[in-house]
C-alpha positions, 0 to 999 in steps of 0.5 A: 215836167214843165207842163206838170209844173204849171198844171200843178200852179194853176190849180194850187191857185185856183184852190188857195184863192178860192179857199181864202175868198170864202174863209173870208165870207164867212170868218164865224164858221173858220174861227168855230173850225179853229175850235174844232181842230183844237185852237184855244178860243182866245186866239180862234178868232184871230187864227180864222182871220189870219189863215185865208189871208196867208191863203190868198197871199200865196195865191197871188205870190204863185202868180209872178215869175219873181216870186213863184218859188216862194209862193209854192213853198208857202202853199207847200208849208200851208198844206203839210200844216192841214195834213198834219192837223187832220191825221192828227185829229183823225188818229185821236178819233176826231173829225171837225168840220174843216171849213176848207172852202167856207160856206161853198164846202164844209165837211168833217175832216176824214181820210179823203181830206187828208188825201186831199191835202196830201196830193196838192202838197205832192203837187206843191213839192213839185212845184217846189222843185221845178222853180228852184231849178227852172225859171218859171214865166208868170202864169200870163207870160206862158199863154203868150208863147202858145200857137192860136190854137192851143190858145183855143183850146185852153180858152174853150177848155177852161169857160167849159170848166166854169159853165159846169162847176157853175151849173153843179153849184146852181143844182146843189143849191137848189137840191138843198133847198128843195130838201128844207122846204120838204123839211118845213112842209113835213113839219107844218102838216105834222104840226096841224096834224097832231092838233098841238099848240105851244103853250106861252112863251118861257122867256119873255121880251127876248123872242125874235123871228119864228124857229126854222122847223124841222124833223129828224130821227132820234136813235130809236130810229123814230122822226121827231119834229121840232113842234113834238119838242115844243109840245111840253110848254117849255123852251127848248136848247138845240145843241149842234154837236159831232160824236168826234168833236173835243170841245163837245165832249169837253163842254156837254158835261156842263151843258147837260147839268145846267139844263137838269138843273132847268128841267122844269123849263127847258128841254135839252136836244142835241142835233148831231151827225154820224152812225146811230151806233157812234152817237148811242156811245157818245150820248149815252146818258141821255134818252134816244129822242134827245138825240135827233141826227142829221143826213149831213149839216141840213138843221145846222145850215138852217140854224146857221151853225156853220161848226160845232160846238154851237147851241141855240135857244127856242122859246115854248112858242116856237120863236128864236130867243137871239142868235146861234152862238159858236163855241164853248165860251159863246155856249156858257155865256148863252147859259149864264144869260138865260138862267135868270131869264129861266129862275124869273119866269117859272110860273109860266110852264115850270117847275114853281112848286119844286123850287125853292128860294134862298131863306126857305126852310129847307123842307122836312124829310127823312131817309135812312143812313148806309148802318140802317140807321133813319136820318131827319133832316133836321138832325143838321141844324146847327152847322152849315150844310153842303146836301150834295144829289147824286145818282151812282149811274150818272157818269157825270158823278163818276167823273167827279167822285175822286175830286170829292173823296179828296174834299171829303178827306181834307176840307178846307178849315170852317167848310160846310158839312158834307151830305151826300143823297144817293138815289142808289142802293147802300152797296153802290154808295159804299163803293164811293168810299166817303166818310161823309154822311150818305143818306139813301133816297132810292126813289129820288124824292127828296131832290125835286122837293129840293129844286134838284132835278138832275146830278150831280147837283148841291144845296148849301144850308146855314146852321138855322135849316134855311137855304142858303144858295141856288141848286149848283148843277155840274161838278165845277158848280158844285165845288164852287158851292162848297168854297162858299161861292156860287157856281155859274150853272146855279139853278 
């Protein structure tokens, strides 16, 4: 039992410094795996900070005979904590990146974590036991009892130990990097190979170093390389996700809506993990080649997106525009930042001629009413107007629809009118239940000529037919356009 006991004490050392060195070196990936495991983003930071500290605390409590009791009950604590959070996300269908050993391993948290944990906390219970009934030695005081050649061996046993863990290190190192430079060499030939050339930059005077290249399989199975992503002349927005992720799943539905809303300068591309199956249901309203995946984390290391949520921004010369952000608040506030950037520089690669500035008249169209009925727009002068895009087989609409039958029901006093412009057909617009105004636009003309290029989107118009607002993307957006703000994803 005793050498049982101590076994189980060198090794939950050895882990638990080890473990809080490494958080320590890396405290952005151990705050972006407090997100991912579902801490707020106000106190992620602090968390990150405050883990490994506890972490190598209890390393060094392990080590004194006076305070190995408590010690083991603190590493007892700690990984019944981890095993508790992971089964948790697990059962949820979720997998964050643990982080557990920062940059040395980083991994989606799965059934092998938790037994993972779950074996050093058996051996921390042990632990546990042994010290509340046995005095312990420290772990210096139990060498010195042993005859030399125990000693030997110990000694022998454990530089062998190290000699190995040090040239599996070295190889692992030097096999990831063999595969970016394959990587980059695969992306360079295709490069020169398809003859392309990026067209000017999209957003000036923010460009920094050249883009890491890369190449990876869409869904359809087929390679997709960072230059082919580059080769409309627009900016391109990488963002790391995980099909388990919450904060993924919480944050996309924005993400996807502002980049619609800047489809004309921006392309979107999201560089996830998992089966091509999990990632089709995921990422169902997108196109396949929007979806590139990765063997394991080979693009984010690169882009040094040490968890997920995280996202980037890659000008249409190839050339990073700042740093890769983590977590949803970075993400949102990398948005908001490059929408002007995005609004200033649409003559270079956008979509100049679709857009429309505010105290433009609004252009003129005409589209027939759910009672066959032809409807100009014209028809709405005199009263401000919220036009509201909308597609029925966007599953962002479906999200928002009851919200809007509840505007639609109760608008506020003096609220704009409502007009809802569908590109389904009557009978899918019937569904939605509005007494609003819908008006059927099934080949989708009227939204482009209106700066929308995706949904669900709105437009407020005053009471003369002149543009009032930018184009709001995303439901929050579009809700706040209706209680006479701007939205922080306006177009």
């Amino acid at each position: 039992m005793f050498l049982f006991a101590l076994i189980a004490r060198l090794t939950l050392t050895m882990v638990f410094i080890v473990a809080g060195v490494a958080k320590l070196a890396d405290l952005k990936g151990s705050r972006s795996a407090m997100i991912g495991f579902g801490v707020p983003d106000a106190i992620a930071g602090v968390a990150g900070l405050l883990l490994p500290v506890v972490e190598i605390i209890t390393a060094l409590l392990l080590v004194p005979a006076a305070t190995v009791w408590i010690g083991a009950w603190m590493a007892l604590g700690l990984l019944t904590a981890f095993a508790a959070a992971i089964g948790i996300n697990l059962a949820q269908g979720r997998k964050p990146d643990c982080h557990c050993f920062g940059q040395l391993h980083s991994a989606p948290a799965g059934v092998s974590t938790l037994a993972r944990n779950i074996a050093l906390a058996s051996a921390a219970a042990l632990l546990v036991f042994q010290a509340t009934h046995v005095a312990q030695p420290s772990l210096f005081g139990w060498f010195a009892i042993l005859d030399a050649s125990a000693r030997a061996l110990i000694l022998v046993s454990a530089l062998g130990l190290i000699l190995f863990a040090a040239q599996f290190a070295l190889l692992w190192q030097m096999l990831l990097q063999q595969g970016r430079m394959l990587l980059r060499l695969e992306a360079i030939e295709q490069h020169w190979a398809s003859g392309l050339r990026p067209s000017p930059v999209a957003i000036p005077n923010r460009s920094g170093p050249p883009a890491p290249v890369f190449e990876l399989e869409d869904l359809n199975g087929e390679f997709v390389s960072l230059t082919r992503l580059l080769g409309s002349g627009r900016a391109l927005f990488l963002f790391f996700a995980n099909p388990n992720c919450g904060p993924c799943k919480a944050l996309f539905p924005e993400v996807l809506a502002w980049a619609a809303a800047n489809e004309g300068r921006l392309a979107l591309a999201i560089i996830s993990e998992g089966s091509r199956a999990e990632n089709r249901a995921k990422f169902a309203d997108l196109e396949p080649r929007s979806v590139l995946l990765q063997r394991k984390r080979e693009v984010a290391e690169l882009y040094k997106a040490w968890g997920t949520p995280a996202a980037t921004l890659i000008s249409a010369n190839g050339l990073m525009v700042g740093q890769t952000v983590q977590g949803a608040e970075a993400i949102k506030g990398l948005m908001a930042q490059s929408a002007d950037n995005l609004r200033s520089d649409m003559g270079q690669g956008g979509s100049a001629a679709n857009a429309r500035a505010i105290g433009q008249r609004l252009p003129e169209f005409e589209l027939q009413s759910l009672v066959g009925k032809r409807v100009a727009s014209s028809a709405f002068r005199g009263q401000e107007t919220l036009f509201v895009f909308w597609n029925p087989a966007c599953g962002f609409c479906k999200q928002m629809l009851n919200d809007l039958r509840h505007w639609d029901n109760s608008p506020p006093a003096g609220a704009a009118k409502l007009v809802v412009i569908s590109s389904g057909s009557a009978d899918e617009a019937r569904v939605m239940g509005l007494r609003s105004e819908i008006l059927l636009d099934p080949d989708n003309r009227v939204a482009p000529l209106c700066g929308a290029h995706g949904t669900p989107m709105g437009l407020l118009v005053d009471g003369e037919g002149k543009i009032a607002s930018h184009v709001a993307a995303g439901a929050a957006a579009v809700f706040d356009l209706a209680k006479g703000k701007e939205g922080v994803f306006a177009a």
